[in-house]
Each structure stands twice: as structure tokens, then as C-alpha cells.
Wavefront OBJ file of the C-alpha trace (Angstrom):
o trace
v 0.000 0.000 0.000
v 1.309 3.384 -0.767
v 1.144 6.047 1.885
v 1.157 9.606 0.915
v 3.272 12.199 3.528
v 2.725 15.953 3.409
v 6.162 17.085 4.409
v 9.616 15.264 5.574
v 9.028 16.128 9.051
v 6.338 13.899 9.374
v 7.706 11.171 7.740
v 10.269 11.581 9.452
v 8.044 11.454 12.747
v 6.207 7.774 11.390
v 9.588 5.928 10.657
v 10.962 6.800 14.260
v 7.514 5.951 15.680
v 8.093 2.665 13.603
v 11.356 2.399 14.722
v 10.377 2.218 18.317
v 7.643 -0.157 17.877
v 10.170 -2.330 16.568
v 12.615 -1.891 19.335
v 9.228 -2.827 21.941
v 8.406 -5.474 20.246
v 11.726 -7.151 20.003
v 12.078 -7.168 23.623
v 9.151 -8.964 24.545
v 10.023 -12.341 25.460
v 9.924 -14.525 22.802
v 7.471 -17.305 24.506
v 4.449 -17.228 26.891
v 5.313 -19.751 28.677
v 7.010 -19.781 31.879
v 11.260 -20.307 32.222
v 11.444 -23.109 34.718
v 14.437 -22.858 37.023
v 15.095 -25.470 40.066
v 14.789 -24.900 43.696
v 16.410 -27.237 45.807
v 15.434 -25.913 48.952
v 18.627 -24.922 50.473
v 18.880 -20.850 50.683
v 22.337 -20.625 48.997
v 21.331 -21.907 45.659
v 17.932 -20.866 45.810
v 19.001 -17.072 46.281
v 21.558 -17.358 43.394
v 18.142 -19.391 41.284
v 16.459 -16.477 42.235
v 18.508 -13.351 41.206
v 18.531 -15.000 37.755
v 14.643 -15.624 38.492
v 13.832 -11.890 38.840
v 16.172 -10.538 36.832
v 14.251 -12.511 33.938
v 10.827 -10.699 35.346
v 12.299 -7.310 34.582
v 12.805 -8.213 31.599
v 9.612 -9.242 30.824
v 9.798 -13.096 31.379
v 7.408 -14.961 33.165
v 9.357 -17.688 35.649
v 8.249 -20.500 37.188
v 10.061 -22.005 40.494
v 10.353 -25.854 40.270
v 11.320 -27.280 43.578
v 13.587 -30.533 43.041
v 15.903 -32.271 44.901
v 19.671 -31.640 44.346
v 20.468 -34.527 42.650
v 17.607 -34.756 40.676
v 17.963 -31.469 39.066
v 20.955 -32.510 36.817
v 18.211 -35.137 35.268
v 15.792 -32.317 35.185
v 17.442 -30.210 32.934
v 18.537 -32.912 30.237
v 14.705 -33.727 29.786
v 13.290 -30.591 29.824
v 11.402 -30.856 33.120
v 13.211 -27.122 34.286
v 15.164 -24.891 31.852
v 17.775 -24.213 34.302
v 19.410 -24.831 37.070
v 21.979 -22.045 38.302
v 23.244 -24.584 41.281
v 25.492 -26.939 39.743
v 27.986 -27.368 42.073
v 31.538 -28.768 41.157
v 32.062 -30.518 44.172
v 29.203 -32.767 44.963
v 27.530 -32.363 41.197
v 30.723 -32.919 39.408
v 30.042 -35.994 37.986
v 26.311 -35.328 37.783
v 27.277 -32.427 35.278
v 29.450 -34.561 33.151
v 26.557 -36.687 32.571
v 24.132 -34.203 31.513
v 26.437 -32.215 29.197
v 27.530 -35.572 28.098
v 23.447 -36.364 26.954
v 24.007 -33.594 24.004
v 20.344 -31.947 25.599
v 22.441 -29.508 28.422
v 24.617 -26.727 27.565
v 27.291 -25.622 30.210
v 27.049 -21.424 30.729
v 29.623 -21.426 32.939
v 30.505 -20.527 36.514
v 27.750 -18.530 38.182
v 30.723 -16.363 40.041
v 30.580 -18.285 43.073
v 33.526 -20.082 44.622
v 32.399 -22.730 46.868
v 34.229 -25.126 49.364
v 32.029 -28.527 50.780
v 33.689 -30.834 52.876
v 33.773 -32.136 56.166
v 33.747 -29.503 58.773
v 34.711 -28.993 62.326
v 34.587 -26.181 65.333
v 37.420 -25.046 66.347
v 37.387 -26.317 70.134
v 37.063 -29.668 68.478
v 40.962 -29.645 68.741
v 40.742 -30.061 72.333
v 39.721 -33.691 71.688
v 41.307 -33.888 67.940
v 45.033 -32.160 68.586
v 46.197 -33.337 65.083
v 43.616 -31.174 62.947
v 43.026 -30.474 60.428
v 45.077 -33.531 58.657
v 42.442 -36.313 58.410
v 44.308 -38.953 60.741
v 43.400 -36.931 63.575
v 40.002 -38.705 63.171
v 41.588 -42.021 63.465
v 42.815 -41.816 66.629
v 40.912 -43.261 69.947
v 40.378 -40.109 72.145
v 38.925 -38.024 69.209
v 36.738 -40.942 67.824
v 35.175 -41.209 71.281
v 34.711 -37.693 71.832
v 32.808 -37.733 68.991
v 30.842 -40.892 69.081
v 26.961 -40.926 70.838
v 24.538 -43.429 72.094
v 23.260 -44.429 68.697
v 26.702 -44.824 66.998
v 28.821 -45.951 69.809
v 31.525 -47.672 69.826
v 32.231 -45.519 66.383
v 31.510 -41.981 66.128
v 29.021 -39.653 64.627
v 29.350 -38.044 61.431
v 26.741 -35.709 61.061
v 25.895 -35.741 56.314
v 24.334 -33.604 54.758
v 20.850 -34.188 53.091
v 20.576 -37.997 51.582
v 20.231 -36.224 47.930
v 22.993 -34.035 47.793
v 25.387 -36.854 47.384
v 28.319 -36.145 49.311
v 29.880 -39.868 49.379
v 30.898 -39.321 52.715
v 30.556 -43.223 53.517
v 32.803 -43.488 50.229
v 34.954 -41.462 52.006
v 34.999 -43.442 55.336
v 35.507 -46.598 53.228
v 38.288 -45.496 51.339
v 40.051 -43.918 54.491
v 38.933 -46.409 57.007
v 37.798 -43.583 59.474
v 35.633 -45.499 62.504
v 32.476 -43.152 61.684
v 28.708 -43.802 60.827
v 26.923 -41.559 58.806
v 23.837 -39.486 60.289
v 21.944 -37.764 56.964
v 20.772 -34.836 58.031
v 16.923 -34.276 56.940
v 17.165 -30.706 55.623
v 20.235 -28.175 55.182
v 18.501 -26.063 57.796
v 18.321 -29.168 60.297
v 22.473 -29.818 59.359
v 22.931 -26.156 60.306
v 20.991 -26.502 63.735
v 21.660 -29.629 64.437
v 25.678 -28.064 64.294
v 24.833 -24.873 66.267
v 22.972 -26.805 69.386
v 26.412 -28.503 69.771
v 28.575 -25.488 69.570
v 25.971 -23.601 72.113
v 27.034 -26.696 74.511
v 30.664 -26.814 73.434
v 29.968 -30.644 72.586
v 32.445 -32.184 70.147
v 30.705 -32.178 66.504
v 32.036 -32.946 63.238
v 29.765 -33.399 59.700
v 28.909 -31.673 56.437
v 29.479 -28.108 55.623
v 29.160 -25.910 52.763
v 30.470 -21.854 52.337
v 29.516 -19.599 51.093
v 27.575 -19.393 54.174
v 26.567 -17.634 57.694
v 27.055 -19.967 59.324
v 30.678 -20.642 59.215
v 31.584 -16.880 59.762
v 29.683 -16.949 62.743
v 31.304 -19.728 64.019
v 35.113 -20.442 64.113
v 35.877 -23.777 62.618
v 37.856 -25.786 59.956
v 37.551 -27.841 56.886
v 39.184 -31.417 57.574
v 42.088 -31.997 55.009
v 41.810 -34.870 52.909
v 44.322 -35.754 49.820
v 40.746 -35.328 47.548
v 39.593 -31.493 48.910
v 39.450 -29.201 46.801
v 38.486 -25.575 48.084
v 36.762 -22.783 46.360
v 35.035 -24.450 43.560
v 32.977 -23.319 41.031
v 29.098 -23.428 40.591
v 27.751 -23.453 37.365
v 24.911 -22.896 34.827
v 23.300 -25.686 33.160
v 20.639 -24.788 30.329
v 18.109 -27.377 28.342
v 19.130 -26.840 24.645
v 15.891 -26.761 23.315
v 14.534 -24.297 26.002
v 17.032 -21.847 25.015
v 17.089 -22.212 21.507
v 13.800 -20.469 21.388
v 14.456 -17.602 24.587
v 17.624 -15.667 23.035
v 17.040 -13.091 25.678
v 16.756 -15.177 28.770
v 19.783 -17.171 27.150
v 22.048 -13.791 27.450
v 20.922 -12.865 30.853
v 21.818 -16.279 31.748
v 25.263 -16.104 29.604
v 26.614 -12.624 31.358
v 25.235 -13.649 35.293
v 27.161 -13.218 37.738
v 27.256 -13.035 41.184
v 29.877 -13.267 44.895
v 29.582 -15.478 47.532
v 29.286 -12.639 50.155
v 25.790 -11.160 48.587
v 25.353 -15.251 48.982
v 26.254 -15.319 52.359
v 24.518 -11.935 53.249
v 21.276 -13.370 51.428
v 21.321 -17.209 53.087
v 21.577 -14.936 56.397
v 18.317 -12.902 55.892
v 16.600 -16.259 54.913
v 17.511 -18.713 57.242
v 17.528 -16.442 60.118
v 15.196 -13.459 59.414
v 12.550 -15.419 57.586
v 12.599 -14.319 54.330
v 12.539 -15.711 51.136
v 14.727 -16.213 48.169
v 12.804 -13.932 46.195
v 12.659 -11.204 48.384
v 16.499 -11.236 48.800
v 17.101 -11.331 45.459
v 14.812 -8.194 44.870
v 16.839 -6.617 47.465
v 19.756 -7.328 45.326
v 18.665 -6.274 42.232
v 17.511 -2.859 43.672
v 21.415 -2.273 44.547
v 22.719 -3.519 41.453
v 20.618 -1.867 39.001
v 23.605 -1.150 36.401
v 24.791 -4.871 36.580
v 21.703 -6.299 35.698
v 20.974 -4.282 33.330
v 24.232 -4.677 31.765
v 23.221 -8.695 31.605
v 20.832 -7.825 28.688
v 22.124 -5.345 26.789
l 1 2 3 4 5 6 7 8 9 10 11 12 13 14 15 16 17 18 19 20 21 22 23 24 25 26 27 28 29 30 31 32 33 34 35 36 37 38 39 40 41 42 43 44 45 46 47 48 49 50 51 52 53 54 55 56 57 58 59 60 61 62 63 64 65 66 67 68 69 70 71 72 73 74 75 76 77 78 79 80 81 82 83 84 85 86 87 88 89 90 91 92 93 94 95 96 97 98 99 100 101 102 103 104 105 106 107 108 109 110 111 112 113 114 115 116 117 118 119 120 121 122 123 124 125 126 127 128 129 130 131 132 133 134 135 136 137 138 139 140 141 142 143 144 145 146 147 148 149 150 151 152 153 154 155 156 157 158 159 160 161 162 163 164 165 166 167 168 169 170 171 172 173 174 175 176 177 178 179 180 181 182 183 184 185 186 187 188 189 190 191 192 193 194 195 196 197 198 199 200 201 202 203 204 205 206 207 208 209 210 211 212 213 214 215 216 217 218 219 220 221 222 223 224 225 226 227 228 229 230 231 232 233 234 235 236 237 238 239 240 241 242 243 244 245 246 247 248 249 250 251 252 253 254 255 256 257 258 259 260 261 262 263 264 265 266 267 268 269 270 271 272 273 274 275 276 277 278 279 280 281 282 283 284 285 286 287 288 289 290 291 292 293 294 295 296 297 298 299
């Protein structure tokens, strides 16, 4: 159709008007549905889920939060049950993310910023019972297995796991350095933290999973146990369903140029686990500060 203009001004006028129209319309998310991204109920990883989470919001996406468990969320991602998941750890998850960059349906978006350390853990009075700390051996010896042993694990001591899903291989561990310990799964990362802090309160010897970034251990003077395998500040990672991406370029960016530190972690697991609120709200709270980095993420 031809369209007849009056003077250059206001053509000029329409193809700027057309211009910006364009612009709009490009940055309107490119699906309707949701972008599913995993929860694994643990505060750490769900804040860093969630400042990917909102960020998406601003920019128009819709987002769905799909709670999984930890080890399930590497399988997740391959078939297309969540987009995302922004909590692959290289620790525990190391071999989980082989696999599911290994199925051709994952791509790897790299680290999410923040450095993590998981291990076996240990307050620092422990040493009163433990004197050869942190070099794993100390564990071997009679006085520091007792101290740490209880009525339900006696004559061998209590190690005190992490959640049953996150797959720390601490009876691997045992095993492979014949350490006189049973393993105690915790039922929740907040139970491991609280089962941990009623034994500090009472100064009672205590030794079991720990994670950082994390309040926790910078309330609380303590020590990583040194085995010949730990490996300290480790990367977390981005994992992203192929197809899922293929057809959200935008999201796909966002997710390429995120970044975060583990103290906003820290700060953040803090405000949820202690202050009851959410992973959501914390990462709002973030965003609000860091206006020019996230908008940097898109552009």
C-alpha cells in the first residue's frame, strides 16, 4: 500500500515511531510460557536461582520455580522438566554435570561467580579432643573418635551428612580412608545447620557436612578437615536445556553474562535462614542495589 506524507518532518516522525515499535516489540520475550528454574530448597542456591529468576521478570519473562531435589535437578534439565538450574555445584555435582552435558540436551554457561568449598567440617574447640587437625588422621585416633561418638553410633563416632540427595559420598569417604564413623543424613540443610549450632551452644564435640559460602561458618570459628581429595573454592555453574534456550535468546544472554559473589550469597542465606525471608525477596533486594549490573546482563 502506498502512503502519501505531506512534508519530511512527518515522515520523518512515522519511521521513528516505527522504529520504536520495533525496538518494543523485540524485547518482549519470545514465549508465553514460563522459564522453569530449580529450587532445591537450600537458601544458597535458591538465592543465586532467584537473582537469575527476577532478573528474567524485569525483563519481561514470566518464571516458574520448580522445587527438586539436588540430585535430581541434573536429570531435570537434560529432559526438559526445568530450563535451568543455576546450582550446579563442582564438588558434589561434578560428575552429575558430566553426565548431563555428556546427553548432548544440556549446555554448560559457565561458573555462576561463586567459589564454593564442601567438605567435612569442624569447630574449632574440636581440637581439644582432635590435637592433630586439620590432617584427616586426627580422626583415626581413639580419644577423638570417642569424643565424637553418641549413644546411637557408639563404639564408632558420629558423622553428622548432609541431606541424603545431595550426594556427598561421605561413607565413600569413610571406606576409602577407614575412618571409625557412621553416617547421620541430616533431613534438611537447615536441620544440618541446627543440628551443628545446638552442639557449639554446649561446646559438645561435633564434626559433619558443611558448605560456604555461608553464615554460618563466619559466625562460628571452625575448619575444613584436610583430605588428599579437597578441593576448596570451587565453582558453581549454569546448566541450560538446549531446546529451552534455543527459542528464549534473551533469557539465554541474561543467563550467559550472570554473575554473582559469595558474600551477597552469604549476606542473602543470612536474611533467609535467620530473618525469615525468602529467596525472592532477597534477590529483589539485590537487584535494587545492582541496578547497572543487571541491566548490563541484557544489553
Amino acid at each position: 500500500m502506498r502512503m502519501n506524507y505531506r512534508n519530511a518532518g512527518q515522515l520523518v516522525t512515522c519511521l521513528v515511531a516505527c522504529m520504536n515499535i520495533g525496538f518494543v516489540q523485540a524485547a518482549v520475550p519470545e514465549v508465553s510460557r514460563p522459564v522453569r528454574i530449580s529450587f532445591i530448597n537450600s537458601s544458597d542456591s535458591d538465592f543465586i536461582a532467584a537473582v537469575y529468576g527476577q532478573a528474567l521478570k524485569q525483563a519481561g519473562y514470566e518464571v516458574k520455580y520448580v522445587t527438586v531435589d539436588s540430585a535430581a535437578q541434573y536429570t531435570a534439565v537434560q529432559t526438559g522438566d526445568i530450563d535451568v538450574t543455576l546450582g550446579a555445584w563442582q564438588t558434589t555435582g561434578v560428575e552429575m554435570t558430566k553426565a548431563a552435558i555428556a546427553s548432548g540436551k544440556v549446555n554448560n554457561y559457565g561458573p555462576t561467580g561463586v567459589k564454593v568449598t564442601e567438605g567435612w567440617w569442624y569447630p574449632e574447640y574440636l581440637k581439644q579432643f582432635c590435637p592433630e587437625l586439620p590432617a584427616f588422621e586426627a580422626l583415626k585416633q581413639p580419644k577423638c573418635a570417642e569424643a565424637l561418638a553418641t549413644a546411637d553410633t557408639k563404639p564408632k563416632a558420629r558423622f553428622v551428612d548432609a541431606p541424603a540427595d545431595w550426594g556427598s559420598r561421605s561413607d565413600v569417604r569413610i571406606t576409602t580412608y577407614q575412618l571409625p564413623f557412621n553416617v547421620i543424613n541430616s533431613g534438611s540443610p537447615s536441620a544440618l545447620l541446627a543440628t551443628f549450632q545446638g552442639a557449639i551452644d554446649r561446646k559438645q564435640p561435633i564434626l559433619g557436612w558443611m558448605f560456604t559460602p555461608n553464615w554460618f561458618t563466619e559466625k562460628n570459628p571452625g575448619e575444613f578437615v584436610q583430605f588428599p581429595d579437597t578441593r576448596l573454592e570451587v565453582d558453581v555453574l549454569k546448566l541450560g536445556n538446549k531446546q529451552a534456550f534455543a527459542s528464549i535468546p534473551v533469557a539465554e544472554k541474561i543467563l550467559q553474562r550472570f554473575t554473582l559473589n559469595k558474600e551477597s550469597v552469604a549476606t542473602a542465606m543470612d536474611m533467609i535462614d535467620n530473618d525469615g525471608s525468602s529467596p525472592e525477596n532477597e534477590a529483589d533486594e539485590w537487584i535494587a542495589s545492582h541496578k547497572d549490573v543487571v541491566q548490563g546482563w541484557s544489553k
